[in-house]
C-alpha positions in Angstrom: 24.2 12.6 -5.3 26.1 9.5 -7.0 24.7 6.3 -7.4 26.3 3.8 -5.8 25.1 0.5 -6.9 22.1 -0.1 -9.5 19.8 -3.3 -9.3 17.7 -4.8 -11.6 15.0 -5.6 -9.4 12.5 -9.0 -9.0 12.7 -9.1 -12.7 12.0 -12.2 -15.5 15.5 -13.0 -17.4 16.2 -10.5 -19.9 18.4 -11.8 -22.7 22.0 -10.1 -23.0 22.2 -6.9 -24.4 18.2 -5.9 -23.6 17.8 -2.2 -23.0 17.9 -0.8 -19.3 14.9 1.0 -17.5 17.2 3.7 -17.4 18.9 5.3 -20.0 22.7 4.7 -18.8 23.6 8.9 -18.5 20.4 8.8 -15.6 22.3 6.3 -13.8 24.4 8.5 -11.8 21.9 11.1 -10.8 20.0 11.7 -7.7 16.7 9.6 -7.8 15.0 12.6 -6.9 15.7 14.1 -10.7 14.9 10.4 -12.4 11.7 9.4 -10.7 8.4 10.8 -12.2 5.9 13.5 -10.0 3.5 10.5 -9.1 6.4 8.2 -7.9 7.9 10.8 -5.5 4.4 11.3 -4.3 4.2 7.7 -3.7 7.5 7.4 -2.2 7.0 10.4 0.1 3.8 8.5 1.5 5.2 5.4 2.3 4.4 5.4 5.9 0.8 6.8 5.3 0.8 3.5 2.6 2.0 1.2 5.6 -0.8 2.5 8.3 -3.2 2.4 5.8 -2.5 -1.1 4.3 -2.2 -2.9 7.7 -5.7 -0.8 9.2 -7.3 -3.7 6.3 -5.3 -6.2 7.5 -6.3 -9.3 9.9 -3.5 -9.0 12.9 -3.9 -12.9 12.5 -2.2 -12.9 8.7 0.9 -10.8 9.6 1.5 -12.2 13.3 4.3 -14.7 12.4 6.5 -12.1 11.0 6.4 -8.6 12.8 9.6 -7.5 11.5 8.8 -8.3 7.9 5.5 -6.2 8.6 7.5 -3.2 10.8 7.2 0.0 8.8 10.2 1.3 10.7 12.2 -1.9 10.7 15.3 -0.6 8.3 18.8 -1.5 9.7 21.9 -0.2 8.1 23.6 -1.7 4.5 20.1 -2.0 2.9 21.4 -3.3 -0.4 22.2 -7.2 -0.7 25.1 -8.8 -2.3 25.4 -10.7 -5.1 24.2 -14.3 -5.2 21.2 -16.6 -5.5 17.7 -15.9 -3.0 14.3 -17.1 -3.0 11.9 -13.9 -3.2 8.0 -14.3 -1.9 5.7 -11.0 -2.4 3.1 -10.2 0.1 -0.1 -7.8 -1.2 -1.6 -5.8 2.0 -4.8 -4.1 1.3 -7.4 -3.3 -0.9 -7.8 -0.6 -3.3 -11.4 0.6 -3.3 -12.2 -1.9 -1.3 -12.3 -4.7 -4.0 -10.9 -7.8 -3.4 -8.5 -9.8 -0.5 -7.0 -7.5 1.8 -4.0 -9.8 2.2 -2.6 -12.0 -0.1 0.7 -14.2 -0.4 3.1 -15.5 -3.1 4.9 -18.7 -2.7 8.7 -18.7 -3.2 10.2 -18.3 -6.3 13.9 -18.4 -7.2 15.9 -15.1 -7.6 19.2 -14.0 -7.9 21.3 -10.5 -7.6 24.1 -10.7 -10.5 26.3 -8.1 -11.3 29.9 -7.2 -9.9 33.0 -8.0 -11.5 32.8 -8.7 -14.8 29.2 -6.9 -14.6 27.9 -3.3 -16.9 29.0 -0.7 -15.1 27.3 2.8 -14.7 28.0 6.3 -15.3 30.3 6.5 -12.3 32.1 3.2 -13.0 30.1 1.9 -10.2 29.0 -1.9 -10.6 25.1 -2.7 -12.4 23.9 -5.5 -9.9 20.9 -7.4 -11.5 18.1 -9.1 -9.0 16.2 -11.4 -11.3 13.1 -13.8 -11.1 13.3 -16.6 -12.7 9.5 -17.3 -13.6 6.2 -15.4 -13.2 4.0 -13.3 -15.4 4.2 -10.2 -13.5 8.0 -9.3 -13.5 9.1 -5.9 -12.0 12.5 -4.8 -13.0 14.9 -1.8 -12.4 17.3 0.3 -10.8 18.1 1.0 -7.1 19.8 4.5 -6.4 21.5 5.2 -3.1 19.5 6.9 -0.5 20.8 6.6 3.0 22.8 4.3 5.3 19.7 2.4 5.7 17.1 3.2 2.3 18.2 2.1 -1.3 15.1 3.9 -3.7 13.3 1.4 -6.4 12.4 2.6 -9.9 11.4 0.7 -12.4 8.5 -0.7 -14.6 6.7 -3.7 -15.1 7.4 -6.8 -17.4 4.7 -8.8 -18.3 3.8 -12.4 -19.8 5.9 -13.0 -22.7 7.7 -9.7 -23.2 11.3 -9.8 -24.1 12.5 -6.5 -23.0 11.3 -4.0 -20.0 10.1 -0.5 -20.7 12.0 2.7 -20.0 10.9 3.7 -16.9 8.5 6.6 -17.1 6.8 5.7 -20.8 4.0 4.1 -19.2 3.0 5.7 -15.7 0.7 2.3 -15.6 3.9 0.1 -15.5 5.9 2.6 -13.3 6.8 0.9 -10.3 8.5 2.7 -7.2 10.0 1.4 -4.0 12.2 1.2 -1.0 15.2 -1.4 -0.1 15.7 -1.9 3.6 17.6 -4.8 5.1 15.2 -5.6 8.2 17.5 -8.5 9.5 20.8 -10.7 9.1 20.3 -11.5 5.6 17.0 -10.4 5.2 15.7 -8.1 2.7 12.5 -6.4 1.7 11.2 -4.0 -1.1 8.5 -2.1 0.1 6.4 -0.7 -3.1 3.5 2.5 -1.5 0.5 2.6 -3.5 0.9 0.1 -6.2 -1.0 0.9 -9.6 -3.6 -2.3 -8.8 -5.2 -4.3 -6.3 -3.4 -3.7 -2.9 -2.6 -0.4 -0.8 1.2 -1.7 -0.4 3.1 -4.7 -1.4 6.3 -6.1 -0.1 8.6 -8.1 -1.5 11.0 -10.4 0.8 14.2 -11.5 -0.1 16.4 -14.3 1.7 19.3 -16.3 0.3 18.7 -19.2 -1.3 20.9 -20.9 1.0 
């Protein structure tokens, strides 16, 4: 399978010319053959992630959005264009039973770059680059084509003051994996399965910033 588009994803700025999470001749291979044994474990269990994560939850935290919180809410086109979006992440969950079992970000700026004028992959397809603007915690990488309604997530994360990201699969500790579903009219979510800390699933929603 080719990939279609790529996407730096929820990341901190990284200065021009920083290294990719993926070495550039991975880009245009199926996922399946990039991500590591653990991630395709974790992405095979994403709905097992979902029933599990929202069995902890209050049904009073998640009632005002149902179809941000709708494991099989994933409409067609799941990968958003270019522009600027605020991004809020939502923890659901608690892994060995320590800690909240639901917390909430506020909003933080974000924007998808990329397209003309953009890197390019293997294919000559266009690098699109989603990027947060502020945080300590700063997950970046690619998005490979999936279906007609799934983009796949890999990547690693960026922390505090660090400069570059890591390759993906260096660190399984950093290794992040995910799904990109579009869940309404300009509406976006990355759902990550089995996060390495704190909560059973996190998702990430993105809207545009205007």
């Amino acid at each position: 399978m080719t990939l279609a588009t790529c996407v730096s994803a929820i990341a901190g700025i990284v200065p021009a010319g920083a290294a990719p999470v993926l070495d550039r001749q991975d880009r245009d291979t199926d996922w399946r053959r990039v991500a590591t044994v653990a991630d395709r474990g974790r992405l095979r269990g994403w709905r097992g992630a979902w029933v599990d994560a929202l069995a902890q939850v209050d049904p009073r935290e998640i009632r005002q959005e149902p179809v941000l919180f709708d494991p099989d809410r994933s409409l067609v086109d799941p990968l958003p264009p270019t522009g600027s979006y605020r991004c809020r992440t939502f923890k659901l969950g608690s892994r060995a039973g320590i800690g909240p079992t639901f917390m909430a970000s506020g909003w933080f700026a974000c924007r998808i770059g990329g397209g003309d004028g953009g890197d390019v992959d293997g294919g000559g397809n266009s690098v699109v680059s989603l990027t947060k603007l502020d945080g300590s915690q700063r997950p970046v990488g690619t998005i490979f084509a999936d279906t007609n309604a799934r983009a796949i997530f890999l990547g690693t994360m960026e922390l505090g003051d660090e400069k570059r990201p890591m390759r993906y699969g260096r660190d399984a500790t950093r290794d992040m994996a995910g799904l990109i579903e579009r869940i309404g009219t300009k509406r976006w979510r990355v759902v990550l399965p089995y996060p390495k800390f704190e909560s059973v699933l996190d998702v990430v929603e993105l809207v545009p910033a205007d």
